[in-house]
Every structure is written in structure tokens, then in C-alpha cells.
C-alpha positions as CSV (number, residue, x, y, z in Angstrom):
1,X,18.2,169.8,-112.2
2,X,21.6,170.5,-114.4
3,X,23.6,172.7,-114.6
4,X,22.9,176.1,-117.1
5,X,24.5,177.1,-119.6
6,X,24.9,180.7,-121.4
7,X,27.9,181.1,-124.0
8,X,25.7,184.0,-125.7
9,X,26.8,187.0,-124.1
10,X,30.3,186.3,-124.6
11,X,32.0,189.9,-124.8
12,X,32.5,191.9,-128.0
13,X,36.1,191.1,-129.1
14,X,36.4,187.9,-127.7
15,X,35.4,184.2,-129.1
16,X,34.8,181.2,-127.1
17,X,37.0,178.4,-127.6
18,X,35.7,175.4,-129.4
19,X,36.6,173.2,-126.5
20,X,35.1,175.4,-124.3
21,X,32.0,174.8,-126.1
22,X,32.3,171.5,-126.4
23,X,32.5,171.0,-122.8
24,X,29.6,173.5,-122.0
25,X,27.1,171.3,-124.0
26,X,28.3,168.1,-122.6
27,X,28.4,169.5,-119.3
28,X,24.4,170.7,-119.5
29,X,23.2,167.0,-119.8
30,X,24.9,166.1,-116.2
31,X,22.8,166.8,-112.7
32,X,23.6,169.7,-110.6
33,X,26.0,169.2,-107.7
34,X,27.7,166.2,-109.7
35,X,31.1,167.9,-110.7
36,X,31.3,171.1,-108.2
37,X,29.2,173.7,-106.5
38,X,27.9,176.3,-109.3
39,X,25.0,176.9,-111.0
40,X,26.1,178.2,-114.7
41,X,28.8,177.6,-117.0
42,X,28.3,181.3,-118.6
43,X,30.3,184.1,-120.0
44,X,30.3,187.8,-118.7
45,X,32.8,190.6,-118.9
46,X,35.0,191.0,-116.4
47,X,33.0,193.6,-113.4
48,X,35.4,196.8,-114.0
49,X,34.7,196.5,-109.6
50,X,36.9,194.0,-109.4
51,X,40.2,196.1,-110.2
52,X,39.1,199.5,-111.3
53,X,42.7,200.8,-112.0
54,X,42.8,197.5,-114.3
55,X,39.4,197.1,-115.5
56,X,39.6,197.8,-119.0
57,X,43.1,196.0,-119.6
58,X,41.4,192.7,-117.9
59,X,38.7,193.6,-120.2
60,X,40.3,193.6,-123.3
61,X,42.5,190.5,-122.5
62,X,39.5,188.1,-121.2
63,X,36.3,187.5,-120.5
64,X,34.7,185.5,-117.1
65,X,33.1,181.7,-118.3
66,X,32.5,180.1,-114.2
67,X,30.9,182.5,-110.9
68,X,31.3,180.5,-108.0
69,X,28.8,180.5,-105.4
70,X,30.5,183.4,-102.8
71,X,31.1,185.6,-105.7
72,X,34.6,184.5,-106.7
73,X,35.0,184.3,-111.2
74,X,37.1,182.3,-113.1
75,X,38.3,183.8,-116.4
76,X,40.1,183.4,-119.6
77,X,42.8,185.7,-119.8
78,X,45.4,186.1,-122.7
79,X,48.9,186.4,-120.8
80,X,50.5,188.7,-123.9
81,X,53.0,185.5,-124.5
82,X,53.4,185.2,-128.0
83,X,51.8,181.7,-129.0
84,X,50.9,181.2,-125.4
85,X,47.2,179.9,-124.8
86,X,45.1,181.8,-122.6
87,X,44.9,181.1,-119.0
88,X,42.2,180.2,-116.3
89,X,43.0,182.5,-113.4
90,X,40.8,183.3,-110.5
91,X,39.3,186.9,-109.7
92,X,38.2,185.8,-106.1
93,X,35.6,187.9,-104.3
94,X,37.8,189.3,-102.0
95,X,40.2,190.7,-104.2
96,X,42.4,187.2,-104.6
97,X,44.3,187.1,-107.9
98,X,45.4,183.8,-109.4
99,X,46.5,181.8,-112.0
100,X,44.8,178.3,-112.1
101,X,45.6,176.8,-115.0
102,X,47.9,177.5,-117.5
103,X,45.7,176.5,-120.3
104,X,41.4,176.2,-120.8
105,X,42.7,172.2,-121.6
106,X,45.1,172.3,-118.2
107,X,42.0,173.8,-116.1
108,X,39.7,171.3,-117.2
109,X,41.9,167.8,-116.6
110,X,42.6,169.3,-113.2
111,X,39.3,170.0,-112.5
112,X,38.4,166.2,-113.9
113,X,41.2,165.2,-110.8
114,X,39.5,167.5,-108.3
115,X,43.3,169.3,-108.4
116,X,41.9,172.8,-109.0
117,X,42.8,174.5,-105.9
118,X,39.1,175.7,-105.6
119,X,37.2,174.2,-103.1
120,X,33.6,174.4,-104.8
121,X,35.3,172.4,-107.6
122,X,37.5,170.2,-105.6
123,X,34.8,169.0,-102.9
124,X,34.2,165.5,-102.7
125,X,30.6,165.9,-102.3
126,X,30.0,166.7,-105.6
127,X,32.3,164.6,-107.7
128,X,30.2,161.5,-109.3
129,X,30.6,162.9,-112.4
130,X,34.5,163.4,-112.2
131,X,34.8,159.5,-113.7
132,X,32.6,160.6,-116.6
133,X,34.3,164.2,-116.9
134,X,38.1,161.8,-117.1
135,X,36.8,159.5,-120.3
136,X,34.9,162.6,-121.8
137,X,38.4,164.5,-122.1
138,X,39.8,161.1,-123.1
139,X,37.6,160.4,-125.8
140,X,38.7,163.8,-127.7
141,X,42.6,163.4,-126.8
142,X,42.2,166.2,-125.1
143,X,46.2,167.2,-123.7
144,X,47.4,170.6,-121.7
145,X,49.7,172.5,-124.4
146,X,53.2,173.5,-123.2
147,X,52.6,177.0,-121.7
148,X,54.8,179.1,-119.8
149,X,54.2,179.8,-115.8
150,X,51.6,182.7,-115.4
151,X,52.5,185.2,-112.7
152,X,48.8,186.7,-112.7
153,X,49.3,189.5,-109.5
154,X,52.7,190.1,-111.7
155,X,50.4,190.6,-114.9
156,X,47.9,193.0,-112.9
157,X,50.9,195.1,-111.5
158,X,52.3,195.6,-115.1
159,X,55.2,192.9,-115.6
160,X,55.2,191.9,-119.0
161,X,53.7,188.3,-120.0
162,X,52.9,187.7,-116.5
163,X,56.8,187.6,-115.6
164,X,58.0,189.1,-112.6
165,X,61.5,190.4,-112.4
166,X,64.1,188.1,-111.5
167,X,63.7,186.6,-108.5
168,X,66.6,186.5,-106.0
169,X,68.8,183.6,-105.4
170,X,67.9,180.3,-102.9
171,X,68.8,180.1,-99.3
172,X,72.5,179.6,-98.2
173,X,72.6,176.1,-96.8
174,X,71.6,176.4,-92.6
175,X,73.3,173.8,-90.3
176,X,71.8,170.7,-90.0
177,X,69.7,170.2,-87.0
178,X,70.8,167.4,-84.7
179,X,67.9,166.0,-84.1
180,X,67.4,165.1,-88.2
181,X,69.8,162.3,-87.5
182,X,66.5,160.9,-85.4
183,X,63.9,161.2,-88.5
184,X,63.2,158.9,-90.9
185,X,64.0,159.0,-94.4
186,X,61.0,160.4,-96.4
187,X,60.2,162.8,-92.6
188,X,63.5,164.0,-93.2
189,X,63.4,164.9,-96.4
190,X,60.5,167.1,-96.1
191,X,62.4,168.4,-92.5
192,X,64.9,169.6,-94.7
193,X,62.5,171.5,-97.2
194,X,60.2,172.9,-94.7
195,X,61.1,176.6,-94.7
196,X,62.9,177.4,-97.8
197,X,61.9,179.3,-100.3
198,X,59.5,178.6,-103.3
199,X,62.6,179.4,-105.5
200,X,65.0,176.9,-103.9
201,X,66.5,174.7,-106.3
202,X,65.9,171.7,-103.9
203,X,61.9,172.6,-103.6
204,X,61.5,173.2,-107.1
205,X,63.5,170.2,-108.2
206,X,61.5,168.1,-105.4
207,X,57.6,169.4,-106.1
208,X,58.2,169.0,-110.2
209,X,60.7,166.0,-110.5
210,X,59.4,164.3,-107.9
211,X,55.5,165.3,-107.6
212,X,55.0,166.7,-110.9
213,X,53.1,169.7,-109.8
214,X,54.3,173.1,-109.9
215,X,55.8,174.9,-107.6
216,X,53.6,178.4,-106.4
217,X,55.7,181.2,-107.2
218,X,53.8,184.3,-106.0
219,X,51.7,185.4,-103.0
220,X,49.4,187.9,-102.1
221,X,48.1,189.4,-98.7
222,X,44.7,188.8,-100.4
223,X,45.0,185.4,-101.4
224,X,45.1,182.4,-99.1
225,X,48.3,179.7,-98.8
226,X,48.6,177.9,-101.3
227,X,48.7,173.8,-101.4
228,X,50.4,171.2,-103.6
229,X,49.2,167.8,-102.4
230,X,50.5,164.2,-102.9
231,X,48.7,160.9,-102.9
232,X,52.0,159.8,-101.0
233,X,50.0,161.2,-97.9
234,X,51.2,164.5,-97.5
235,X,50.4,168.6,-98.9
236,X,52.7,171.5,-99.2
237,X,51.6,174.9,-97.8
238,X,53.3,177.7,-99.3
239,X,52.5,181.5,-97.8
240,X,55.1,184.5,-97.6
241,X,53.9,185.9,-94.2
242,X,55.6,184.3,-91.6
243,X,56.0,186.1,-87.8
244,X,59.6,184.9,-87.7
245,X,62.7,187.3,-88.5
246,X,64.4,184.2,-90.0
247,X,61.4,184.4,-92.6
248,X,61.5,188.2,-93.8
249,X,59.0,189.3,-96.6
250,X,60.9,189.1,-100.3
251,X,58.9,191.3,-103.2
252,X,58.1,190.3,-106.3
253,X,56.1,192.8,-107.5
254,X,54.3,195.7,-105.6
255,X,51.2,193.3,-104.9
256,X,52.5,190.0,-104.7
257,X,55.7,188.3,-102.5
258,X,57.5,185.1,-103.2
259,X,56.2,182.5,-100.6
260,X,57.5,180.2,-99.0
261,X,57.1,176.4,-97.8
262,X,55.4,177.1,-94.4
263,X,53.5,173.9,-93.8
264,X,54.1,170.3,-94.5
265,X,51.0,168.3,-93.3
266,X,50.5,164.1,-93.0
267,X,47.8,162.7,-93.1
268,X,46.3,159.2,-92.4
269,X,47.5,157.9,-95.9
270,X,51.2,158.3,-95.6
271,X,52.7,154.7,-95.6
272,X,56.4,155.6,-94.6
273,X,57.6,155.8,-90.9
274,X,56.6,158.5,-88.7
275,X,58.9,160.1,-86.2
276,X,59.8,159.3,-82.4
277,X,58.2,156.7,-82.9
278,X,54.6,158.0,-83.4
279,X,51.9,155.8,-85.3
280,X,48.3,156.8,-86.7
281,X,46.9,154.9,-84.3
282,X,48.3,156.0,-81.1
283,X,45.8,158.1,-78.6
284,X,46.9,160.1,-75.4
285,X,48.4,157.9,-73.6
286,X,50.7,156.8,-76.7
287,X,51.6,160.4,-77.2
288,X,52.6,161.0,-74.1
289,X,54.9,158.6,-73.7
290,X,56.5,159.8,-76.9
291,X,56.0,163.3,-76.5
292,X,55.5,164.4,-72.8
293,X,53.2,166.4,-71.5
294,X,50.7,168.3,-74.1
295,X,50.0,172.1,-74.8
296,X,47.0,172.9,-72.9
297,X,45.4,176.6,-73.6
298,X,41.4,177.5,-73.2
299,X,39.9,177.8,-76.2
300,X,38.3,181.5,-75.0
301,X,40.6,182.8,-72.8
302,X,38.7,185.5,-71.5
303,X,35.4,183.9,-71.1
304,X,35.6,183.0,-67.6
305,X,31.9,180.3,-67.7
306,X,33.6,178.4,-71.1
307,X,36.5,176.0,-69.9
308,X,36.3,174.3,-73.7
309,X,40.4,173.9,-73.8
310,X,42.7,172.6,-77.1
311,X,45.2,170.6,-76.7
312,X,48.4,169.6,-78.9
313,X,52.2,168.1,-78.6
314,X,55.0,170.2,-79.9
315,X,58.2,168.9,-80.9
316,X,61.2,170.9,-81.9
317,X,62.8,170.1,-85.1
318,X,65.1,173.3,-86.1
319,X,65.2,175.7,-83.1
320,X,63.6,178.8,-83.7
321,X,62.3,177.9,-87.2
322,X,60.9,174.6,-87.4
323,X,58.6,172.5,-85.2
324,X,56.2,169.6,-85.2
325,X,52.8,169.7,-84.0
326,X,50.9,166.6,-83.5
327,X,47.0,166.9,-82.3
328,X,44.2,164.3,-82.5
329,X,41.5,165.8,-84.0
330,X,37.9,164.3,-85.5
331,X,39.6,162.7,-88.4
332,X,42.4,160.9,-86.2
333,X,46.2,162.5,-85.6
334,X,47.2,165.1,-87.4
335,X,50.8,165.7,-87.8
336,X,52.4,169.0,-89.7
337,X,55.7,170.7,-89.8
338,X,55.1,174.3,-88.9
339,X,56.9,177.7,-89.1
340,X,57.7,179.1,-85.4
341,X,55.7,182.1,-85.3
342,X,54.9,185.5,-83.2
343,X,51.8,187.3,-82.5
344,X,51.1,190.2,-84.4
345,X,50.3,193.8,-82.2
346,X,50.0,196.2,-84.8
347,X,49.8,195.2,-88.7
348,X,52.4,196.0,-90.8
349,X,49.3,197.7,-93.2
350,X,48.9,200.7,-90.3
351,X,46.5,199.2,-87.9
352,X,46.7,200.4,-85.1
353,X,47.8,204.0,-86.4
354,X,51.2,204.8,-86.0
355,X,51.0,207.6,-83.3
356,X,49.2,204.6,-81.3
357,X,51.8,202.2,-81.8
358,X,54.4,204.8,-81.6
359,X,53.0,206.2,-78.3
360,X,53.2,202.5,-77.0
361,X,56.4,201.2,-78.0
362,X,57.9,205.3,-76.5
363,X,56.4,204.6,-73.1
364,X,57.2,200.4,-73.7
365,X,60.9,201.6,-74.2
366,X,61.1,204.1,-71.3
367,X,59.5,201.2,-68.6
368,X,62.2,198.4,-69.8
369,X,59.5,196.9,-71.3
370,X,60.7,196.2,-74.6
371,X,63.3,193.6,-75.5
372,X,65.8,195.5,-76.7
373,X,67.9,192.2,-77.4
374,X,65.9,192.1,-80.7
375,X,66.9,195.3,-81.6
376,X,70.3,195.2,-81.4
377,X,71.5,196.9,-84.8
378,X,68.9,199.9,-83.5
379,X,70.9,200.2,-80.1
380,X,71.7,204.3,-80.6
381,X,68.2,204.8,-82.1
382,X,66.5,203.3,-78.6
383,X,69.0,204.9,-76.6
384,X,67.3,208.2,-78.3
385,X,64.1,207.3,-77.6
386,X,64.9,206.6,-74.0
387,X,66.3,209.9,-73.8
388,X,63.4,210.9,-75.0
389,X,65.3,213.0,-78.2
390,X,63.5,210.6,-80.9
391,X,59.7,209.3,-80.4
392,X,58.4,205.8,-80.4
393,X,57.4,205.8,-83.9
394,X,60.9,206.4,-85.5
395,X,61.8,203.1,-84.0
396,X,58.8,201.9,-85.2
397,X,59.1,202.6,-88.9
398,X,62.9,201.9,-88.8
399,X,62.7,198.6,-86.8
400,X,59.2,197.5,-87.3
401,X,58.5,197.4,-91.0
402,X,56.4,194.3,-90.3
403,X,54.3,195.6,-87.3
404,X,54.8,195.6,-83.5
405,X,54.9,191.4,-82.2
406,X,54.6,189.7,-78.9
407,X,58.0,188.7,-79.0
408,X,59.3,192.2,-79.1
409,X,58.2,192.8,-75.5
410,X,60.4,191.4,-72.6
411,X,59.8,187.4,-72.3
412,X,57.1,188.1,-69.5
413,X,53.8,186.0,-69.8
414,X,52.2,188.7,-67.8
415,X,53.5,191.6,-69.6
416,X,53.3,189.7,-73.3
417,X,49.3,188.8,-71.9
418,X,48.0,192.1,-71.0
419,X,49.8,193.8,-74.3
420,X,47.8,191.2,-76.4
421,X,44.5,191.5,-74.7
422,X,45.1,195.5,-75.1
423,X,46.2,195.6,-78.7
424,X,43.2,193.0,-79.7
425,X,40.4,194.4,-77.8
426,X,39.9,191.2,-75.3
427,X,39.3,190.6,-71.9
428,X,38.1,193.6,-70.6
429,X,40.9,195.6,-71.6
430,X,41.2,197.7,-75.1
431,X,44.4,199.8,-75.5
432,X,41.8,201.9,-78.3
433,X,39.7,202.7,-75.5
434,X,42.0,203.6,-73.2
435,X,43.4,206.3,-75.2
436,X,40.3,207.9,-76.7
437,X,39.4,207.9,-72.6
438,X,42.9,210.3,-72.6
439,X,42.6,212.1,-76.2
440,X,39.4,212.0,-77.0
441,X,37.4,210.2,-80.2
442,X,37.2,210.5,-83.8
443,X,36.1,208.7,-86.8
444,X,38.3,207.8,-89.5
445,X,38.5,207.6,-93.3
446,X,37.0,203.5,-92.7
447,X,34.2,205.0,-90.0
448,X,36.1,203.2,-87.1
449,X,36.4,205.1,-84.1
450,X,39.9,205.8,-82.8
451,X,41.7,207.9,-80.6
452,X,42.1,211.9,-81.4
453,X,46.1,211.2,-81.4
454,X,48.1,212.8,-84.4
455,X,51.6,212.4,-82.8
456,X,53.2,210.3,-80.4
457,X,55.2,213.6,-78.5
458,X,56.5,212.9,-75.3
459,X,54.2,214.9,-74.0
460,X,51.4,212.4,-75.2
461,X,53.1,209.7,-74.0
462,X,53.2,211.2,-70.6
463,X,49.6,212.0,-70.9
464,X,49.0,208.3,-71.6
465,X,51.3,206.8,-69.3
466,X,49.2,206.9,-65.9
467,X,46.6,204.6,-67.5
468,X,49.6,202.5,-69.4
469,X,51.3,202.1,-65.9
470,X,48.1,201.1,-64.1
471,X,47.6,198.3,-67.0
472,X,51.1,196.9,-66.4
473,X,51.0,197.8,-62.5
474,X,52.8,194.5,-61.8
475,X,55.4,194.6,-63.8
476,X,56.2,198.2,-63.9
477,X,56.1,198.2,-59.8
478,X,58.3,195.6,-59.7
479,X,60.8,197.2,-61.5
């Protein structure tokens, strides 16, 4: 079987491109499965679903040419850039919004590399005809025009040509870790990149000079991190979401953030030195003698029959922002430079509600339970809530723009435990349970069920706080 083809429903106003065409009738004659997971190279309009506040705009600018198989559509899209060609850019199924390529011809020599970004397109399974798809583009001298960097979450949230506004200036330099002087060269370098921005001068110059890829400029909470790999035997992972106060969330647009490089990650292909004296072949024993003792934790926690555990070395590289994880997994050692993160209690989008969260953090504050060493700039505002002037919730939108974390409990592994295993519903306990068992249930707008709380008053707080108390009996008792 090969792959279909339908270029006869192309939108009204819109005209497909002669390469385009050109590729589509080549591409019918190869078997299915042979250069990615689809069925049909065919052109639609865009579903006015996708983005209803945008659908006729995205209408009007482009049409869809590629479904994927979970639902996800690539699309040619003009940017508004005078004498700019128009992009490939992803409308992904669960709302992610990207640019792919800058140009149809860009898309199409990526895709002939497997460098698309999208995994039915990229999979190794289903790249035999990859070879053929190179010497085809070849053949017709086909070459991606000069075109300027697409911003297209910027585009959908109004900024002209895909252009966000200005972006703010790198990182100031941070001191340089001791334990760098340890790492060799090429580690070292990618030590020292790990963490800054995707508009640092030093990443940008590093990923195009030296990689010659582009750097990702723009994130969304919808879309997933995105990757720029090297055959030198390493990726890139750029996200703008990091649990780490060193790593605060910078705004681009209102939908999309400016990301930065989160993850560095070797694989067996690197030829260059590893560090502390770590080599691809080295098992348990090896490690151990490098790296001491591994991380242990259960894989299911709070299943007491399944003992499956996971296991890992960590190695500190910046304190408080960097760190190395090494794990042998199926496909050998792994090693990748990682972001030191929290756990998330409440989300920053207003789950739990805030009188839940509000109500927690009031009575957390008036049992010494939160760490008020994080809070230090908020010192008067706690004082009012443990005088019980000001609730729980003003701290919370004042001081926790990004959601309640682990971290901003007292370092207790009791305390930091049971608040986890309450705020995510696990392990017998459920913080949402407990307080529809004082308050009472309800539905909400989504059809979840939730507590009957509209305010976090002291006087729901002390409602509340017999239950809360009970939860935390250990600690609070032994205060």
C-alpha cells in the first residue's frame, strides 16, 4: 500500500505550491510506512476548533497539507513578512502551536534528515525511503530560502510577522562552580550552558555557530520541550517551566514564554571524555565507586504488594541549579545535566482552587509549618497572616504566583510526604476529600467535584484544622 494523496480540496484562496506538488506525486509511488507514520498527503482548511478566537485569521493565511495519526496537522501558513515564504508550523491535537520549518523547501530537507521534531516523521522505523527522499530533493536543487525566525504562538497572540517584542537581555554571569575545574573540556562547556536562557549570547552563538541548528525561542504550557540534537552525541532540551526560583517564568507573549536550556543529555555516541571518571561501559559496581551510593525510591510508593524500585546516581554540579544524573537504563547509561527542581502542590493555572490552597497555606503558617526562610521579602505579610489580620490566600497570590511547592514547607520528609500524598490524591489520603468531608461537595464549571469552600476565613480554617492537625499529628504534636 502507499501512501494517498489529495491536493483537490485545497481551500478557496489558496494555491498549492509547485514543489509541494511535485513532492506529492513522487511521494504516492513509495510504500506506506517508508518515510513516517501517515496515511495522506492532503489539503484541508484549517478546523476553526482548533483556535476558535483565531480561526478565520489562520484560515485566511493557510491551509493544513499532513494529519498525523493522533490528530496533530501540519500547515502552510503565510507569516505577513513581506517576501517571506510561508511556513510549516504544527497545530498539534492538544492545542500545541509551532513553527517547524521556516520554509515548505526547509520542512521537506529536514524531514529527508529525520530532523523534524515530529516523532511520526522522525521514527526510525519508517525511514527506508529517507535515502531516496535526500537524492529526490537533490536532483531538483532543491535549497531552504533565507527566511526570518517564525514565532508562531507570537503570530496567534497578535505580534506582527510572528515577532515577539523584544526579548530581555542574557543572564549576568554566575560564579563559576568549583567543581568545573574537575570536568572535561567539551562536559564543561555544556556545564556552563546548561541553565541559561534561550536568548543568551553564548547558547545562541554555541547551537548556530557551532551546531547549525536554531536555537527555540518560544514556549508554550501546551507544547512539549523542545530538542536540538547533535551527531556529536548529545541533545539540547529547552522548556520555560522549571520548579526552581533561580529559573522564574520570562513572557514573551500572553501564550508563549522564552525557555530555557533545561536538559543536556549524552548518549552512547559521544566520543569525548566523560566526567569523574565515568565510561559507557561501566555497571553498578563501576558507578559506585565513582559515585557512591545510588538514589533508591519505589516506583509506587503507596502500593504496599509492588516493591518495583528506580534507581539513579546524582552528582552536584552548580549547587541549587545544576546536577547530573546518571542511570543505566535498557539502552545502557544514560547521563543528562538536569535543572534542580521542586514538586508542584497546587498549579500555578488554579488547581487546587485558591480558597483550598489559601485555607492550607493559613493553617500551614499558623502550625510553623511553612518555611518562612523562602519568604523572606513577605516577612510583614506572614506576620499578618499569623495574626490572623490577612488570610492564607493573600500570601498565596503575592508570594505564590507559580503555585504552592514542596519546598515551601519546612524541610521535614514527614511533613513534605503527607502534604504531597494530600495535595495529589495518593496513599489513602486526599486533602479534596477531606475538606468536602468539612464543607460539603459541589461540582464545578469542569464537572469535578470539589469542596463547597468560597473563602479561606479564619473561621474556615478553624473549621478545617481538626482534620489538618490529625493529618500532620506528628509533627504538629511535636511542636
Amino acid at each position: 500500500m502507499t501512501y494517498a494523496i489529495d491536493l483537490e480540496d485545497t481551500p478557496r484562496g489558496h494555491v498549492v505550491p509547485p514543489l509541494l506538488r511535485a513532492f506529492a506525486e513522487w511521494l504516492a509511488t513509495l510504500e506506506h510506512g517508508s518515510l513516517g507514520w501517515f496515511d495522506a498527503l492532503a489539503t484541508e482548511e484549517i478546523p476553526g476548533s482548533w483556535d476558535e478566537t483565531n480561526a478565520s485569521r489562520l484560515q485566511r493565511a493557510g491551509f493544513a497539507f499532513l494529519s498525523l495519526p493522533e490528530g496533530s496537522l501540519l500547515t502552510l501558513l503565510e507569516t505577513g513578512v513581506d517576501g517571506a515564504p510561508p511556513a510549516v508550523v504544527l497545530l498539534g491535537s492538544e492545542g500545541e502551536a509551532r513553527a517547524v520549518a521556516g520554509s515548505l523547501e526547509e520542512f521537506l530537507l529536514l524531514w529527508s534528515k529525520g530532523e523534524t521534531d515530529i516523532d511520526e516523521l522522525d521514527d526510525e522505523t519508517a525511514a527506508s525511503g529517507r535515502a531516496a527522499m535526500k537524492a529526490w530533493l537533490e536532483a531538483r536543487s532543491v535549497k531552504a530560502p533565507t527566511a526570518p525566525d517564525f514565532d508562531f504562538q507570537a503570530w496567534l497572540d497578535g505580534a506582527a510577522g510572528g515577532v515577539a517584542a523584544p526579548e530581555p537581555t542574557a543572564q549576568a554571569e554566575r560564579p563559576v562552580p568549583a567543581v568545573f575545574a574537575e570536568l572535561p573540556p567539551t562536559f564543561r562547556k555544556l556545564a556552563e550552558l546548561h541553565g541559561r536562557r534561550a536568548d543568551d549570547p553564548k547558547v545562541v552563538d554555541f547551537v548556530t555557530s557551532e551546531l547549525g541548528a536554531k536555537v527555540p525561542t518560544s514556549a508554550t504550557d501546551t507544547g512539549m520541550a523542545k530538542a536540538v540534537k547533535s551527531k556529536r552525541g548529545f541533545s539540547l532540551w529547552f522548556s520555560h517551566d522549571k520548579l526552581n526560583d533561580a529559573f522564574p517564568l520570562i513572557p514573551k507573549t500572553k501564550g508563549s514564554f522564552l525557555p530555557y536550556l533545561a536538559e543536556v543529555a549524552l548518549d552512547a555516541t559521544w566520543r569525548e571524555e566523560l566526567p569523574f571518571g565515568i565510561e559507557w561501559r561501566h555497571g553498578t559496581a563501576e558507578l559506585e565507586a565513582r559515585l557512591g551510593r545510588p538514589i533508591v525510591v519505589r516506583l509506587f510508593p503507596d502500593d504496599e504488594e509492588d516493591t518495583t524500585t528506580r534507581s539513579w546516581w546524582e552528582r552536584e554540579i552548580d549547587p541549587g541549579r545544576t546536577y547530573l544524573r546518571v542511570q543505566l537504563q535498557k539502552k545502557g547509561l544514560g547521563l543528562t545535566l538536569m535543572i534542580r527542581e521542586t514538586v508542584t502542590l497546587s498549579s500555578r493555572h488554579g488547581v487546587p482552587a485558591l480558597p483550598v490552597v489559601g485555607l492550607f497555606v493559613g493553617w500551614a503558617v499558623s502550625r510553623a509549618l511553612l518555611d518562612e526562610a523562602r519568604f523572606a521579602e513577605h516577612g510583614a505579610l506572614i506576620a499578618r497572616v499569623r495574626g490572623r489580620s490577612e488570610k492564607g490566600s493573600a500570601l498565596v497570590r503575592t508570594a505564590m504566583s507559580r503555585g504552592l511547592w514542596l519546598d515551601h514547607l519546612v524541610a521535614d520528609d514527614e511533613v513534605r510526604t503527607t502534604a504531597r500524598r494530600m495535595f495529589g490524591g495518593s496513599g489513602g489520603l486526599s486533602l479534596e476529600q477531606d475538606l468536602i468531608d468539612v464543607f460539603g461537595e459541589r461540582t464545578n464549571a469542569h464537572g469535578h467535584r470539589e469542596p463547597a469552600l468560597d473563602d479561606d476565613a479564619w473561621d474556615a480554617v478553624d473549621a478545617a484544622a481538626p482534620t489538618l492537625d490529625q493529618r500532620f499529628a506528628a509533627w504538629v504534636n511535636e511542636r
